[in-house]
GUBA-563018 format. One record per residue (C-alpha): x negated, y, z; residue in three letters; residue number from 0. Coordinates in steps of 0.02 Angstrom, whole numbers, plus 50000, padded with zeros to 5 digits. Last residue first. Layout:
N
+-------+-------+-------+---------+-----+
:    xx :    yy :    zz : residuo : num :
+-------+-------+-------+---------+-----+
:     X :     Y :     Z :     Ala : NUM :
...
+-------+-------+-------+---------+-----+
//
This chain:
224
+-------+-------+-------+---------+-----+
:    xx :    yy :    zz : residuo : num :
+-------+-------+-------+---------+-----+
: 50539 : 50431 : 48530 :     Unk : 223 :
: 50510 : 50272 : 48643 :     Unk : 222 :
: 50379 : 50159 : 48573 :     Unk : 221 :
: 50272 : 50326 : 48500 :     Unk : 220 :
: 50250 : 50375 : 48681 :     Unk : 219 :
: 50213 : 50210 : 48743 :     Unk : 218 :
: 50068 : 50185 : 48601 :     Unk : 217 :
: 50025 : 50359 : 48608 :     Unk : 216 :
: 49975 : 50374 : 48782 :     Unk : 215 :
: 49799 : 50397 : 48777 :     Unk : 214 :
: 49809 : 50502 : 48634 :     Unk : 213 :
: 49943 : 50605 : 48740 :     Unk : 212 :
: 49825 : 50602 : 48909 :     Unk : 211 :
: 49683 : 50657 : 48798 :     Unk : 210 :
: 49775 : 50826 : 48776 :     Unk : 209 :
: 49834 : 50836 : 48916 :     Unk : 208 :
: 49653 : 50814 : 49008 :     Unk : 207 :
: 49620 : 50978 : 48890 :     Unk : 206 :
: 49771 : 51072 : 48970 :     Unk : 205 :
: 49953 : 51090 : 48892 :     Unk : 204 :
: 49997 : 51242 : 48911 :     Unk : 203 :
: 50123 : 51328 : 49050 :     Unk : 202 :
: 50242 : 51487 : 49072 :     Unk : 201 :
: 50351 : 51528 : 49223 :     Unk : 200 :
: 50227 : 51622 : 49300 :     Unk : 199 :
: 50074 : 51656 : 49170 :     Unk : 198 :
: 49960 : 51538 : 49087 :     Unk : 197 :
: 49995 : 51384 : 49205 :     Unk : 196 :
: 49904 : 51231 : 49158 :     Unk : 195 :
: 49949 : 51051 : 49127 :     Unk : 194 :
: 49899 : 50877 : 49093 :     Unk : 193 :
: 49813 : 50865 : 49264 :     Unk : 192 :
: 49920 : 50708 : 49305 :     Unk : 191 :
: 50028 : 50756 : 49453 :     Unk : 190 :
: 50017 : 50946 : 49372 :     Unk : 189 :
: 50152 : 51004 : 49541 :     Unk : 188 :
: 50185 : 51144 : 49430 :     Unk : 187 :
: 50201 : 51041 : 49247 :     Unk : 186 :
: 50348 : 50945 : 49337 :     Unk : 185 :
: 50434 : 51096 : 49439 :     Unk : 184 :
: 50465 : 51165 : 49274 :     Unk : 183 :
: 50514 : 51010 : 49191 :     Unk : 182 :
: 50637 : 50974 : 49317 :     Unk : 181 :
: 50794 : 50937 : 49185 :     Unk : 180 :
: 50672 : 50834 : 49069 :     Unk : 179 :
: 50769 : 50872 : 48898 :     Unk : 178 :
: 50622 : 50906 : 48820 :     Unk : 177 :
: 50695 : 51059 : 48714 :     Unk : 176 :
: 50801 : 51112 : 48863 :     Unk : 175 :
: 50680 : 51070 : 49024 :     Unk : 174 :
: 50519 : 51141 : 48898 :     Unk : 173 :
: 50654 : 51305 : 48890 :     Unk : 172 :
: 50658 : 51335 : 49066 :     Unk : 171 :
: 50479 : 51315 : 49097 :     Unk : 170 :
: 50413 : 51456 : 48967 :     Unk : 169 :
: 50309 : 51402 : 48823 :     Unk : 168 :
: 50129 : 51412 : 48806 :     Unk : 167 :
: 50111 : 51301 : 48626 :     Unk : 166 :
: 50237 : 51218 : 48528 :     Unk : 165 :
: 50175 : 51077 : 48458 :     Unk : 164 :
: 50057 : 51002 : 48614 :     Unk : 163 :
: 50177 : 51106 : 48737 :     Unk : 162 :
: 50316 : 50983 : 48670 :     Unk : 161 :
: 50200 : 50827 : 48669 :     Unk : 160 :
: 50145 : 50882 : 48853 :     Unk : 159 :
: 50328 : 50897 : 48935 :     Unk : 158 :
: 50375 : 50735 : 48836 :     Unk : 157 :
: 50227 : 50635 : 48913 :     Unk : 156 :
: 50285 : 50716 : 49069 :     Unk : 155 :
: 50449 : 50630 : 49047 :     Unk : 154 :
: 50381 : 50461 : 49028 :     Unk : 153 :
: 50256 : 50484 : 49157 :     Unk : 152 :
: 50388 : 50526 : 49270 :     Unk : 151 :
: 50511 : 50368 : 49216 :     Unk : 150 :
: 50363 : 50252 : 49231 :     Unk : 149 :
: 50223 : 50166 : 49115 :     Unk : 148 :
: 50122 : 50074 : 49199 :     Unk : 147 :
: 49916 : 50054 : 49162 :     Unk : 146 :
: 49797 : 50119 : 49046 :     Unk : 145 :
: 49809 : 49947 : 48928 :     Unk : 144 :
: 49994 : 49920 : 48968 :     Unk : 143 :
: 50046 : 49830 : 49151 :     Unk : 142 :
: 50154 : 49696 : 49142 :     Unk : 141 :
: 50332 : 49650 : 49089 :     Unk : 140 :
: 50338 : 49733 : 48935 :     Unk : 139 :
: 50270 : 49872 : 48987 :     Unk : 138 :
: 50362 : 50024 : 48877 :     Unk : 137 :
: 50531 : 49964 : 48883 :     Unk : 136 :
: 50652 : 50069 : 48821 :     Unk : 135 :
: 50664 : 50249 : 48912 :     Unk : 134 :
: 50642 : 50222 : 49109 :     Unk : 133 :
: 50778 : 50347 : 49195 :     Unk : 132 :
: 50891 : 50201 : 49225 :     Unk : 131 :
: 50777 : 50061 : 49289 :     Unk : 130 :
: 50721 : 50211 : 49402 :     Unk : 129 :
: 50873 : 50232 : 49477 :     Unk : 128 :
: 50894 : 50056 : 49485 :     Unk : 127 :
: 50738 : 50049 : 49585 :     Unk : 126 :
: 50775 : 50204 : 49694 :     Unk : 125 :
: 50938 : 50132 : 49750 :     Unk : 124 :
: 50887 : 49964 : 49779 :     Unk : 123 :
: 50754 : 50030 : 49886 :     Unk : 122 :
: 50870 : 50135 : 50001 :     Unk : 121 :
: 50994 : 49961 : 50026 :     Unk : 120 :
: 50832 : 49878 : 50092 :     Unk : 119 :
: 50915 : 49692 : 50111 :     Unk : 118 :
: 50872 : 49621 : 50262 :     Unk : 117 :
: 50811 : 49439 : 50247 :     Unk : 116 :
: 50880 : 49296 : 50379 :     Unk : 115 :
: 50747 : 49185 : 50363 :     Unk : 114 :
: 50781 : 49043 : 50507 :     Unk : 113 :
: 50658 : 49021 : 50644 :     Unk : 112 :
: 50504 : 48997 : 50683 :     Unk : 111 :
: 50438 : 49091 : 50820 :     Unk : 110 :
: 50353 : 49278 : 50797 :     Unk : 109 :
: 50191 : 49377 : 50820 :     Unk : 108 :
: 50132 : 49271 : 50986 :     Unk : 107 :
: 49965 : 49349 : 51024 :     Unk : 106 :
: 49823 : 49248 : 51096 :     Unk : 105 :
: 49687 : 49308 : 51189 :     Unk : 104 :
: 49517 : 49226 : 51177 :     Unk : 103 :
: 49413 : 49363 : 51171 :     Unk : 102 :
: 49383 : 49385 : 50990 :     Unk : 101 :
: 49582 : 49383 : 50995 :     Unk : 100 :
: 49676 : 49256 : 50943 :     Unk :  99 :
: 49830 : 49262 : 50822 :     Unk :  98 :
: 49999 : 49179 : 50832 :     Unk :  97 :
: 50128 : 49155 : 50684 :     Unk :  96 :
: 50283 : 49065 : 50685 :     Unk :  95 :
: 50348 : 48987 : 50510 :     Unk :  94 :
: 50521 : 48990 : 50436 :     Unk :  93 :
: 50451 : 49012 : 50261 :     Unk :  92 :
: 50514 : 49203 : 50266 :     Unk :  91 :
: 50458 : 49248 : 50428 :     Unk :  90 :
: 50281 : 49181 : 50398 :     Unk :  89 :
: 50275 : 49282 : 50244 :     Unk :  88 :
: 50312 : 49454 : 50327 :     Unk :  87 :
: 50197 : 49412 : 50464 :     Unk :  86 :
: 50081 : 49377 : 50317 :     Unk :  85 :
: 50101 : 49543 : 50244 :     Unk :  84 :
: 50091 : 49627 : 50423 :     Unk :  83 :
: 49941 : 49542 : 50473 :     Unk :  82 :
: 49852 : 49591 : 50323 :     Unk :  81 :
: 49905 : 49773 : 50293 :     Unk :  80 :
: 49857 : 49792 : 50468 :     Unk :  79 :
: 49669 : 49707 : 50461 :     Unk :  78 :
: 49656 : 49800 : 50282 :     Unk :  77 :
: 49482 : 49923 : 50375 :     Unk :  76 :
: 49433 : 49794 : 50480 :     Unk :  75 :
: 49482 : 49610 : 50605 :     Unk :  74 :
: 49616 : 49525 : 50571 :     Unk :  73 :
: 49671 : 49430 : 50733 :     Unk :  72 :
: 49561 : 49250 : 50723 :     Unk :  71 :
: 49735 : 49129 : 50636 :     Unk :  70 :
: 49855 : 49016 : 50705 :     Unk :  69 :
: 50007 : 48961 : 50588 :     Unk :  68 :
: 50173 : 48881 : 50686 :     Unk :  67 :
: 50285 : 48737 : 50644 :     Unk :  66 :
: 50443 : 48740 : 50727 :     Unk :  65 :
: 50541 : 48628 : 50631 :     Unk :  64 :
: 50485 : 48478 : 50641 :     Unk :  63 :
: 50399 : 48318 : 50535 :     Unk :  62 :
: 50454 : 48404 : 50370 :     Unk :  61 :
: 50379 : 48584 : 50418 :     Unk :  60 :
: 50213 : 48499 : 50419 :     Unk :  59 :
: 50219 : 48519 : 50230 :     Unk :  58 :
: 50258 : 48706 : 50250 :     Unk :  57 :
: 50111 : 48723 : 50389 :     Unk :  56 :
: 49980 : 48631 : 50260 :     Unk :  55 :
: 50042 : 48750 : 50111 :     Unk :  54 :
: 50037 : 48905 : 50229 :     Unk :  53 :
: 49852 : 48859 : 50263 :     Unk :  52 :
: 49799 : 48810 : 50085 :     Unk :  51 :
: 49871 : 48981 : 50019 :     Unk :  50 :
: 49741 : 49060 : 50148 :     Unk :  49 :
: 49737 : 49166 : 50318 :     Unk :  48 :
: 49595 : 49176 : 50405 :     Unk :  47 :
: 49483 : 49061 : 50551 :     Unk :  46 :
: 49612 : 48929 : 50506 :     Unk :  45 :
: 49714 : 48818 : 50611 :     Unk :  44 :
: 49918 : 48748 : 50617 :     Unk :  43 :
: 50015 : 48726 : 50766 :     Unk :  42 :
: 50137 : 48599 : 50777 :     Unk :  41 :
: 50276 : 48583 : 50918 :     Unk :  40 :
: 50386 : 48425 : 50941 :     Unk :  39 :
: 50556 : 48422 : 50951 :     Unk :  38 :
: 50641 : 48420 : 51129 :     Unk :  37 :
: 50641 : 48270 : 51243 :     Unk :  36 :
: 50501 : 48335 : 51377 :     Unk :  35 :
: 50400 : 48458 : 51314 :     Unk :  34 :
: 50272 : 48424 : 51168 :     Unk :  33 :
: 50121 : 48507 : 51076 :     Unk :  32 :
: 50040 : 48444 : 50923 :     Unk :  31 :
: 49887 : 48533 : 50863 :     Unk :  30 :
: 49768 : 48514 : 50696 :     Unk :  29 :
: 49899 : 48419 : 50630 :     Unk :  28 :
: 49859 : 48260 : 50491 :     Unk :  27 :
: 49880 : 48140 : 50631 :     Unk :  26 :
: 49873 : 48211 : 50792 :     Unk :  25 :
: 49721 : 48315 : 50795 :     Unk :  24 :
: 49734 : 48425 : 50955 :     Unk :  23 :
: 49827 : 48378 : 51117 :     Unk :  22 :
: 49954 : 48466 : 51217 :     Unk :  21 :
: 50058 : 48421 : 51329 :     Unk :  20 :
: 50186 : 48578 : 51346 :     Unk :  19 :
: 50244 : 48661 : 51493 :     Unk :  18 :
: 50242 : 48858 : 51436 :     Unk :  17 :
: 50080 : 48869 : 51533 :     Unk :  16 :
: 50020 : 48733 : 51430 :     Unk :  15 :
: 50054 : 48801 : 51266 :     Unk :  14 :
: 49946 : 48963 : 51323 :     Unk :  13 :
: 49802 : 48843 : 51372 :     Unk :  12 :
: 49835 : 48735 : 51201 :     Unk :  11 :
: 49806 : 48891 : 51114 :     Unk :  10 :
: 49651 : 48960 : 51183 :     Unk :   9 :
: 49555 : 48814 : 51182 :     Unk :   8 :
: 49604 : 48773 : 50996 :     Unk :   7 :
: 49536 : 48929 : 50915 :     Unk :   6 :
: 49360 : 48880 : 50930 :     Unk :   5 :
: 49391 : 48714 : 50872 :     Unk :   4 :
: 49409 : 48819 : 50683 :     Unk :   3 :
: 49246 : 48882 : 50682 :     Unk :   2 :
: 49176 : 49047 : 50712 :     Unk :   1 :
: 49245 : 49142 : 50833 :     Unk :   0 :
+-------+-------+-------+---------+-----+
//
């Protein structure tokens, strides 16, 4: 499909079959469908989905309240991601959401309807755990010049600035000095490449350490 009419035939057939009169460019909406006394139905088309889309369904949303966003079915390699996200948006603004298939198909994804969000009690968790474990506040808001700082760089950052003074030391007593609890298990998994194992139980800072410090020195200096 190419053009926006394209999408039309589709739509009003499967509006239709539910009963609806249909027609197509009622005012400023692309479709308007109605059924006997209840509120009117708009449908609003693009080929993809775009800010300008959501903002001409929102605005539509003060004529009625279902209001629905028609889109070609994401197509590729971020097709899922995309749908999903902007399921996920629709939902929120009280929108419906169809999409139509190369061959005409339509899928219904959801109706309008009030957002009822659902909090993710596991994410909470983790993100306050990490708001904990983070020492000061090494981004500011925003990524630094290499990117985020988190708790685990944070912690390997002290892994590497011990090894970087101390030399090949054993696990156990990185964990102690460092005070990063898992230190051993930290330098074994080598997330980052910063470390290597000389012997079991025993690790040195690798070359890519090495750099990873100077790197780091701005959020490493912030926080010690």
């Amino acid at each position: 499909m190419n053009r926006e009419q394209d999408l039309y035939p589709p739509i009003k057939a499967l509006l239709e079959r539910q009963g609806y009169a249909v027609k197509g460019e009622v005012g400023a909406a692309d479709i308007v469908a109605v059924r006997g006394a209840e509120a009117p139905v708009i449908v609003e088309l693009k080929l993809r989905f775009s800010l300008a889309l959501f903002h001409q369904a929102v605005a539509r949303q003060k004529i009625t309240d279902h209001v629905y966003v028609a889109v070609c079915k994401p197509t590729g390699r971020t097709a899922r991601r995309a749908l999903r996200d902007n399921l996920s948006l629709c939902r929120r603004l009280g929108l419906g959401l169809m999409t139509v298939r190369s061959d005409g198909a339509v899928d219904v994804h959801c109706d309008p309807g009030p957002y009822v969000p659902r909090k993710a009690k596991g994410r909470a968790v983790r993100l306050l755990r990490e708001f904990d474990r983070l020492q000061g506040d090494p981004n500011a808001g925003g990524a630094t010049r290499h990117g985020i700082v988190t708790a685990y760089r944070q912690d390997a950052l002290k892994c590497a600035a011990h090894l970087a003074e101390h030399g090949a030391t054993k696990g156990a007593e990185v964990a102690r000095a460092a005070q990063v609890p898992h230190a051993t298990r930290l330098m074994r998994d080598n997330h980052y490449g910063w470390f290597e194992r000389v012997e079991k139980g025993i690790y040195a800072l690798s070359a890519a350490g090495q750099v990873g410090l100077k790197h780091w020195a701005c959020s490493w200096e912030q926080d010690n």
